[in-house]
N, C-alpha and C positions, 0 to 999 in steps of 0.2 A: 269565275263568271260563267255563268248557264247560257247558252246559244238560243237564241228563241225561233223561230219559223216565224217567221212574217208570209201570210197567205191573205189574200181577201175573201171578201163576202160578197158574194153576188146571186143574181137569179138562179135558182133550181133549176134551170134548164138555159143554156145557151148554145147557139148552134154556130159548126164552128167557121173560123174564119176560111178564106180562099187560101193555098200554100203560096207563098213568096215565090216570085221568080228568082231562076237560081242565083243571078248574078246579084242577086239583092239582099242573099243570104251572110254573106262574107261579114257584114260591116255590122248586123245585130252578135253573130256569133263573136267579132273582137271585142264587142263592147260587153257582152256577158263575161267575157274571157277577162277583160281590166276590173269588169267589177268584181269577180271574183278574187281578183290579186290584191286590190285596195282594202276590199274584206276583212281580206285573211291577215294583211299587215292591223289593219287597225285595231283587230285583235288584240292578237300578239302582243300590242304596243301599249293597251290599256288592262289587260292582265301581268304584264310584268310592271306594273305603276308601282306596285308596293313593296319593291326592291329586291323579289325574288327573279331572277333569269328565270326564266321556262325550260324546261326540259322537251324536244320532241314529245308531239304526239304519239308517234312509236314509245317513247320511253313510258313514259306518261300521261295517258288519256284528261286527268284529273289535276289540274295546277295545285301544289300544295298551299296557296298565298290567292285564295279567287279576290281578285279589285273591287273596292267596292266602291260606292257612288263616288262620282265629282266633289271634293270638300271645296268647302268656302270657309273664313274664319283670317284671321292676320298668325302671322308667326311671330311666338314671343320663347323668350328661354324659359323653361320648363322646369331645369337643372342643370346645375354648373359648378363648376370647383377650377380651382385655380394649379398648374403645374407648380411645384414647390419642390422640386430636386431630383436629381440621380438617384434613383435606390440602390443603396448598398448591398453589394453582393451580385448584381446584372451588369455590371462590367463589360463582361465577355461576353456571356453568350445569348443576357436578355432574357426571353422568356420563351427560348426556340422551342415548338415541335409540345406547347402547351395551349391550351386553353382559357383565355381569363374572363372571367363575368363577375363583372361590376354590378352593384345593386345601388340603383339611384332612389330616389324619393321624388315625385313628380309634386310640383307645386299647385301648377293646374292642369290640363287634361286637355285633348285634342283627336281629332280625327288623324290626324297622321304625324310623324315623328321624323325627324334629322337627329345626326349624332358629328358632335367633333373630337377626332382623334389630334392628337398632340407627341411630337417625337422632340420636344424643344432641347432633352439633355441625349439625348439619342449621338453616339459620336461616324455614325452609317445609315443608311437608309433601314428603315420599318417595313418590310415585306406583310403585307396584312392579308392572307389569301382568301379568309373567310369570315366575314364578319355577320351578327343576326342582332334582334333586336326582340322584346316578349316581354311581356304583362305576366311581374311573377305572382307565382299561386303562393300567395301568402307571406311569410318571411322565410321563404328557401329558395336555393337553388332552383327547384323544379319551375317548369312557363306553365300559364293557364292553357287551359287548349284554346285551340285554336285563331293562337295570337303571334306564334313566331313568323317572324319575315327575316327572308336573308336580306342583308343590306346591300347595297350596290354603291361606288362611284365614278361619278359622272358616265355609268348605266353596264359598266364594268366589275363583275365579282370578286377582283384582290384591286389592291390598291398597293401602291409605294409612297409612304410619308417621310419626305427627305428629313437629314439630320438638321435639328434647330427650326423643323415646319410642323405643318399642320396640315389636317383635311377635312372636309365637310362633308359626309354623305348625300347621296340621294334621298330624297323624302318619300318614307314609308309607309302606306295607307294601314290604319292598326289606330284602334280607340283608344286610347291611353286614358286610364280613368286620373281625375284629382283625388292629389293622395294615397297612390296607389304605388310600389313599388315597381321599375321597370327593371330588366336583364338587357345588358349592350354585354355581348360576347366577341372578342376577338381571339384569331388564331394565325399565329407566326411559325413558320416551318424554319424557317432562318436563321440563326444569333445575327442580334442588331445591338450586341453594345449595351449600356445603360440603358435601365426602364426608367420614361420621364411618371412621373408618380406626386401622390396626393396622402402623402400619413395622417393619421389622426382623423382619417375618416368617419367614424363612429357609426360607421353603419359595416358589418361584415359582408364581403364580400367573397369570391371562389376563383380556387383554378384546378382544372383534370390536366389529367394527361392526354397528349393527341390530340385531334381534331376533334371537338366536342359542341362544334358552336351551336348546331340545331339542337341538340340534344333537347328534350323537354322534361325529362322525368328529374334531372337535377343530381341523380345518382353517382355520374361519375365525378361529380365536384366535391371529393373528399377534403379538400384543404380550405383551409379559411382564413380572411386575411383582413385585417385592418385597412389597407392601404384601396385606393383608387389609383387605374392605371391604364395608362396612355388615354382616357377618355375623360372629356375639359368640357362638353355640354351636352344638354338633350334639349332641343329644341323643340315645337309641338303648333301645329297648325288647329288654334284655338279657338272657340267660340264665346268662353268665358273671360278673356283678359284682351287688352287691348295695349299692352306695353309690358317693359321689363324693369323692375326696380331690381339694380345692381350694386350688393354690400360691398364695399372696399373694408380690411379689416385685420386683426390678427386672430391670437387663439380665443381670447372671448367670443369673434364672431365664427370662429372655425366650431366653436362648440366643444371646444378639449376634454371638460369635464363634464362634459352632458351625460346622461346613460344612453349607450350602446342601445342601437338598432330604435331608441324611442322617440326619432324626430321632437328633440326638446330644445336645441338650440333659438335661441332671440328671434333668429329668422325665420326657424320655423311657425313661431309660434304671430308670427307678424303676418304670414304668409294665412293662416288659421284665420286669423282676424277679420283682414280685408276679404278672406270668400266669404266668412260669415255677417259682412255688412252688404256685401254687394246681393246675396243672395235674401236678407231681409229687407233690400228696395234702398235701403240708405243712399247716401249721395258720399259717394268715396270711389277714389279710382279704380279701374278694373283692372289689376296689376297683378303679374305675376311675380313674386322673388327670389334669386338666385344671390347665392353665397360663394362670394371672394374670399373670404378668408383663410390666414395663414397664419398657422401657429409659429411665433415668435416674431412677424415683419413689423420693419418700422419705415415710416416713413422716408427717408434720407438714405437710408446705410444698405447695400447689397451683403446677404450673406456671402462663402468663398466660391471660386468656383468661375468656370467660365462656360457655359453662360452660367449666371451666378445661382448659387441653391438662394431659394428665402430672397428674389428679389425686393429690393424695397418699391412702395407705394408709386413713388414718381417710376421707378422704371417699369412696373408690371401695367400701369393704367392704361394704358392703350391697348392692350391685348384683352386686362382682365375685366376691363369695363367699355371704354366705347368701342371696341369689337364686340360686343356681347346683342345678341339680337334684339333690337325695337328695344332699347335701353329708351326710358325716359325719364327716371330721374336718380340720382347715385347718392347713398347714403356712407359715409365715411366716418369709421371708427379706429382712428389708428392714431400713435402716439406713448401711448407709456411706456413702449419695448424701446425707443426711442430715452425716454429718460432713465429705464434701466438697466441697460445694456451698454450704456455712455459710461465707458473707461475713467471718463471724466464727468465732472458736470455738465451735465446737457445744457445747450443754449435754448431757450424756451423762444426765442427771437426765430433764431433759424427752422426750429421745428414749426410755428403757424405760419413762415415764409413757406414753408414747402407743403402745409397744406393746401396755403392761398393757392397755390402752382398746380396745383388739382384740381379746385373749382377753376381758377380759368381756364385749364383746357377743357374742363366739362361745359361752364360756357360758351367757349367758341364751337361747340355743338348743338348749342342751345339746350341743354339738360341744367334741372335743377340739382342743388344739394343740398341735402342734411347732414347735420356732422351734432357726433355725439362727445357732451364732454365726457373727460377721461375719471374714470373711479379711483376711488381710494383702496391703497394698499398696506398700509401702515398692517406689519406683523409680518409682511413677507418677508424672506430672508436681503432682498433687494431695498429696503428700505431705509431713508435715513431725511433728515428731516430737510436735510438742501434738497432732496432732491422732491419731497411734497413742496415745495415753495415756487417747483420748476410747476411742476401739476396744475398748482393752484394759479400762478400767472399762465400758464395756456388755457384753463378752464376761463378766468375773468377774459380775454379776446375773443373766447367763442361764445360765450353769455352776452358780448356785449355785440355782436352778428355784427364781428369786424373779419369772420372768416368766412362761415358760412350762409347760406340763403334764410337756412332754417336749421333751430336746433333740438334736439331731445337729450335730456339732462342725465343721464343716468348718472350723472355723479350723484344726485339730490333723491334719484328713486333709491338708491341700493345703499344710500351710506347710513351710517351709525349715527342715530339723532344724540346718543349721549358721548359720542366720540366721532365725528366726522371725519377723522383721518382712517377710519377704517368700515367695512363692510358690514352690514346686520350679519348677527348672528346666521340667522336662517339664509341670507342670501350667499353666505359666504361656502364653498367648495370645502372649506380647510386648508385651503393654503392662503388665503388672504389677499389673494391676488384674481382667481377665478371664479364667477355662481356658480354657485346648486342648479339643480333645476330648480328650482323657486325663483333662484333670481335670475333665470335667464326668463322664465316668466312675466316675471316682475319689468324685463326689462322691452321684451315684448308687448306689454301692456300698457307701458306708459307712453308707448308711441304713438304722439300724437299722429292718426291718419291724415287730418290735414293737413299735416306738411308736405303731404306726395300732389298736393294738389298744384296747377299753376305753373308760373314760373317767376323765378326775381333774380334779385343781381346784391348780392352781401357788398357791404362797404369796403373794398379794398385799396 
């Protein structure tokens, strides 16, 4: 921020005033002397707004993070991912005395930006001494200029995320464009134990060595990694979205078999949708979307572990959805990991009981739901024809909006009209259980936008 001179304009000529008598002098000079202190604090306090501390004047003449104007706009989630286990192999020492930068996919875009860090499988506190945040140049590593901000919490430059918590940063002035890839770098000098992580990310992300958070050039992030880590959301103080639509879901909505780095997941392409209605005047909500899913979860059943990897649906929903900023209505995909992961035959009874148990606690929040029936997998190695019978009795209770508010069929978009127990051709991945990108497409497409509209109450 540039210091302006504030002088007036007045007559060409003024003749000057009589000098104060001396005892009279004291009380303009205190009050010169307070303005200049309130000054200088209010400074200081509106150039560190955008999460970077200041450095002295002495050090630093030139703030490298200048504030920029006051934003207005609501805070919605941006991007988010759900904690889904211990990564193997951080045990001990974590990810001490490294570097990690995550590459998100921003939904929609904002004048300034929050980040939530996650130590939920963490067995010791998270030492985080240096966190940044930057609009990357392209698909790398390397920041645009003049977009990295240190990040701060609650207006302090390391933080401590106890074992099994969480934290929120301070919110950072930085335009985050829609659709545009952002860098959240964190930097741990410490071993903290297991890293709580996000596999099957499908976007590459980085870690150096050392302290590398400001870095910009991207160079020293020679390693590259699948996984998302210790970071669970970006939030974004928006002008374009007015709420948050929150996927509840497994690997179909995780995007497992999507292509790498090409935002081609369901959600993405749902997310594509709604800015391309809003932005052609349409009448459809102004909604951001953010992706819960987790490859493999099912509704009922906790993977192993304490706290458990792969929680199921009823246990993660209060973290992964109504925690999730300005949520207004939750779409819910979850259930066939449920039928085929069932040692036994799945109870189709207990499974739409435990989804019912999700729209009501989304209700007693007043948020809507949509819930999607479940597709056909007939040709995966999981399949057998008791357990299409469970499928198709959970598919007839949500067709018949005895679970949900509202529904979108993707059983009916993506199945084989000359064999409905299994996938089209073109929408099926090859294994018969996951889309292509066509059919995550395909599945993106048939959603109806008006069901984020409103709110209702499913027959329960």
């Amino acid at each position: 921020m540039t210091k302006r001179h504030v002088g007036g304009v007045g007559p060409a000529t003024q003749q000057p005033l009589p000098a104060a008598p001396a005892k009279h002098r004291a009380l303009p000079a205190a009050i010169v002397a307070l303005i200049a202190v309130v000054s200088t604090a209010f400074y200081v306090s509106v150039t560190s707004d955008d999460g970077a501390p200041l450095p002295s004047v002495a050090a630093d003449r030139a703030p490298r993070n200048p504030a920029a104007p006051a934003s207005t706009g609501t805070w919605v989630g941006s991007w988010s991912t759900s904690p889904a286990g211990a990564e193997p192999g951080t045990e001990t020492a974590g990810l001490a005395g490294r570097s990690v930068r995550n590459v998100v996919h921003a939904s929609v875009g904002g004048t300034s930006a929050r980040i939530t860090l996650s130590n939920l499988y963490g067995q010791s506190p998270l030492t985080v001494t240096h966190a940044s945040l930057a609009v990357a140049a392209g698909d790398t590593a390397a920041a645009t200029t003049g977009t990295m901000r240190r990040l701060t919490f609650s207006g302090a430059s390391s933080v401590v995320v106890p074992a099994g918590g969480q934290v929120m940063s301070d919110a950072a002035r930085v335009a985050v464009p829609q659709g545009g890839n952002v860098l959240v770098t964190t930097y741990s000098p410490t071993p903290s134990g297991p890293v709580t992580y996000h596999p099957h990310a499908r976007q590459i992300s980085y870690v150096a060595q050392g302290d590398r958070a400001e870095d910009m050039t991207g160079v020293p992030y020679t390693e590259r990694t699948n996984h998302w880590r210790y970071l669970t959301a970006l939030d974004v103080l928006s002008n374009e979205s007015a709420g948050t639509v929150v996927v509840l879901g497994d690997s179909i909505t995780d995007g497992i078999t999507s292509t790498m780095d090409a935002n081609r997941r369901w959600t993405d392409v749902l997310s594509d949708r709604l800015r391309a209605e809003v932005q052609a005047g349409r009448n459809v909500p102004r909604y951001s979307v953010v992706n819960e899913g987790i490859s493999g979860n099912q509704v009922l059943l906790d993977g192993l572990g304490r706290p458990a990897d792969n929680p199921s649906g009823l246990n993660r929903f209060g973290r992964d959805v109504l925690e999730r900023t300005n949520v207004k209505v939750v779409v819910i995909d979850l259930g066939v990991n449920d039928i085929l992961r069932n040692p036994r035959l799945a109870d189709p009874v207990r499974i739409t009981e435990g989804l019912r148990t999700l729209v009501r606690r989304a209700h007693a929040r007043g948020l809507k739901v949509v819930g999607a029936t479940l597709m056909p997998f007939q040709g995966h190695r999981g399949y057998t024809e008791a357990r299409e019978a469970v499928r198709q009795q959970i598919n007839a209770q949500i067709r018949a909006g005895r679970v949900y508010d509202a529904v979108v069929d993707f059983d009916r978009a993506l199945r084989d009209p000359a064999n409905p127990r299994r996938l089209r051709p073109e929408f099926d991945s090859g294994d018969h259980l996951h889309p292509s990108d066509l059919g995550f497409q395909e599945m993106g497409q048939v959603f109806d936008l008006g069901a984020l509209k409103g709110a209702g109450q499913a027959e329960l």
